[in-house]
N, C-alpha and C positions, 0 to 999 in steps of 0.2 A: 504494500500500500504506500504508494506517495505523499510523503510528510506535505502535510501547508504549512507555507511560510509565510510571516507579518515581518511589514516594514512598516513602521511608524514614522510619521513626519510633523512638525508639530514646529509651530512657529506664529509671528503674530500677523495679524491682517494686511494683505498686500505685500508678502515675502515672496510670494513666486510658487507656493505651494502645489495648488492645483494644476497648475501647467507643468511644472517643474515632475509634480508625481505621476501626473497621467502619463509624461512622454519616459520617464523611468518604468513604469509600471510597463507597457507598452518592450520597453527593450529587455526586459526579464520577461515576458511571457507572464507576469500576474494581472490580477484585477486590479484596476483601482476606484478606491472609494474615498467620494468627495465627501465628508462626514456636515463640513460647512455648507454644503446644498442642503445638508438634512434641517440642519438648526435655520434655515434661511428658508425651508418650507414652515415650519412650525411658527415663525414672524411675519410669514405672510399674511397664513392663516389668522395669524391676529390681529395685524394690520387690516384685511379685510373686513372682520368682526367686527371692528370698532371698542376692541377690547385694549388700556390700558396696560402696557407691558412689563412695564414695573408693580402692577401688582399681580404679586406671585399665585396668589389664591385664585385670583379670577380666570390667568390661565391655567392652571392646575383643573380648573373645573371647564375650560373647552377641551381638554388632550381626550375624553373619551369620545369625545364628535371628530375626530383625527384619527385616518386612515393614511398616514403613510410608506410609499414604497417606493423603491428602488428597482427598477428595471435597464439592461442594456439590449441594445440593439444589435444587430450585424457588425457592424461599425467598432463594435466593443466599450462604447463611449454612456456614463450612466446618464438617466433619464430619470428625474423623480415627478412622481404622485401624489393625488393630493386629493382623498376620496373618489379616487379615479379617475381625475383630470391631469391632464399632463402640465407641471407647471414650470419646467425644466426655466424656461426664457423669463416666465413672471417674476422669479425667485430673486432675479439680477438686475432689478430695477433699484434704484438709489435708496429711494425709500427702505425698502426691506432689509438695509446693511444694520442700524438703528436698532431695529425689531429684533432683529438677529442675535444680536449683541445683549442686549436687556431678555428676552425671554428665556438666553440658554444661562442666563445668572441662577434662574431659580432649580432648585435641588429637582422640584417633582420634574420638569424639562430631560434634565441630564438624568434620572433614573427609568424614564420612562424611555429614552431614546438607546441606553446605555447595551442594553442585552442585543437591541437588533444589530449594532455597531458591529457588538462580538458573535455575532451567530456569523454574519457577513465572513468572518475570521475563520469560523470553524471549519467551515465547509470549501474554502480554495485560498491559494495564496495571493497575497493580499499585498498592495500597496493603501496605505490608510491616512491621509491626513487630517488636519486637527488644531486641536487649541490644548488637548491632555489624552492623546492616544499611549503618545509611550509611557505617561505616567498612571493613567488610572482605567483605558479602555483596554488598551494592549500590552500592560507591563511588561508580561513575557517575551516580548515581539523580541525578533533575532539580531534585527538592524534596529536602530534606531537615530534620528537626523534632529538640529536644533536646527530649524531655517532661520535666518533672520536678512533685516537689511535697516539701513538708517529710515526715517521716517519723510527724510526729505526723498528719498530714491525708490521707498513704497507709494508715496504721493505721485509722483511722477507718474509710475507704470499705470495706475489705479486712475489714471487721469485719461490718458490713453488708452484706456480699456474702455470708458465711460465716453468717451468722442466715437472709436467705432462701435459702439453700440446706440449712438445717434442721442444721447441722454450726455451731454458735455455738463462738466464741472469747474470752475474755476480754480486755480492751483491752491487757495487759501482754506477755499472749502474742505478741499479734498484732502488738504494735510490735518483741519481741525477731528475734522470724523475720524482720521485715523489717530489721532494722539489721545482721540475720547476713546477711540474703541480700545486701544492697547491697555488704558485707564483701567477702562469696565472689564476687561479679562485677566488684569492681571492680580487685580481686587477684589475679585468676586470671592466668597463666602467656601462654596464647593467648587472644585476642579478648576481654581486658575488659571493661566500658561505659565510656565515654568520650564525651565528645562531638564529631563530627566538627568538623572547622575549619570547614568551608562549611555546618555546622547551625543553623537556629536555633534557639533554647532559648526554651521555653515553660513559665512556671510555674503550675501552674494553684491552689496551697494556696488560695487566698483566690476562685478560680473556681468559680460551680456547671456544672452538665456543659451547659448550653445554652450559657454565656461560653463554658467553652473547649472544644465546638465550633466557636463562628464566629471565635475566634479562631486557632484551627490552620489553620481552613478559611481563613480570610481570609492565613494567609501562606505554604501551599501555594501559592493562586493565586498571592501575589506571586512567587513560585520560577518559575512553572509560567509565568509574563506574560500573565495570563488579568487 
């Protein structure tokens, strides 16, 4: 039987994560899972409700009207749901970065979400990122990566993402949301960001995205003794 293997990646908003792991994930032959799609559906959901996101109780009491899932395509590429609606592209509107951030603070959020994360684990090998994969979803995970970058060089990319998706931000803006959000994850109560003990930390501010791919790539393998 074929062992699964977890790679954990785990770094704050606007590091490169998601591209960075998908195109990793991709050249190892594993899955990857956006973990921040997932926490970025459950803020939509709230943002749509009209439910207040800071208070902890009142989403706690919409999670059982939530049906979330994960599906991929041909393509290999994940897709998430959202009582059956596909909300892959809704999930990445500006709005929802906010919702995102304040909803996955609360404990009920992160225990409810917390098993499907690691089922994902159980069953194939996994590339996973995060905000506390190597610390609290996937402790055991084999590799494990600190991404990081300056906030002026996450601002940047994060700006650029936000013009091709036709939704521009101005650069002031876009660096305040990210200094609130590192704020709000690194403070939060349960599961902060931090960086695991057995992580390594990669800073990519001064890398373009070809460096740091073969640099992640290159010290998974070393984790992995490939």
């Amino acid at each position: 039987m074929t062992e699964n293997i977890a790679v954990a990646i785990d770094g704050p908003s606007g590091a490169g994560k998601s591209t960075l792991a998908r195109a990793v994930a991709g050249r190892l032959g594993y899955v990857y899972v956006d973990t921040g799609a997932i926490y970025r559906t459950i803020g939509y959901y709230i943002w749509k409700a009209g439910v207040d996101p800071r208070d902890g109780a009142a989403v706690a009491a919409e999670l059982p009207k939530l049906r979330v899932e994960l599906r991929y395509g041909d393509d290999g590429l994940q897709r998430m749901f959202l009582n059956g609606q596909d909300v892959t592209d809704a999930i990445r509107l500006p709005e929802v970065s906010q919702y995102a951030s304040q909803v996955s603070a609360h404990p009920a959020v992160r225990s409810y979400l917390l098993e499907m994360q690691r089922d994902l684990a159980r069953t194939r090998s996994v590339v996973m990122d995060g905000r506390d994969i190597g610390t609290v979803v996937l402790p055991d995970a084999r590799g494990k990566v600190f991404l990081t970058a300056s906030p002026e060089a996450r601002a940047q990319r994060r700006m650029r993402e936000l013009e091709q998706r036709g939704t521009p931000q101005p650069f002031a803006q876009v660096l305040e949301e990210i200094q609130q959000r590192d704020y709000n994850d690194t403070h939060r109560a349960t599961a902060p960001l931090r960086q695991a003990a057995d992580a390594v930390a990669l800073d990519t501010t001064e890398l373009n995205f070809q460096e740091s791919e073969e640099a992640l790539l290159c010290i998974i393998q070393k984790k992995l003794g490939r």
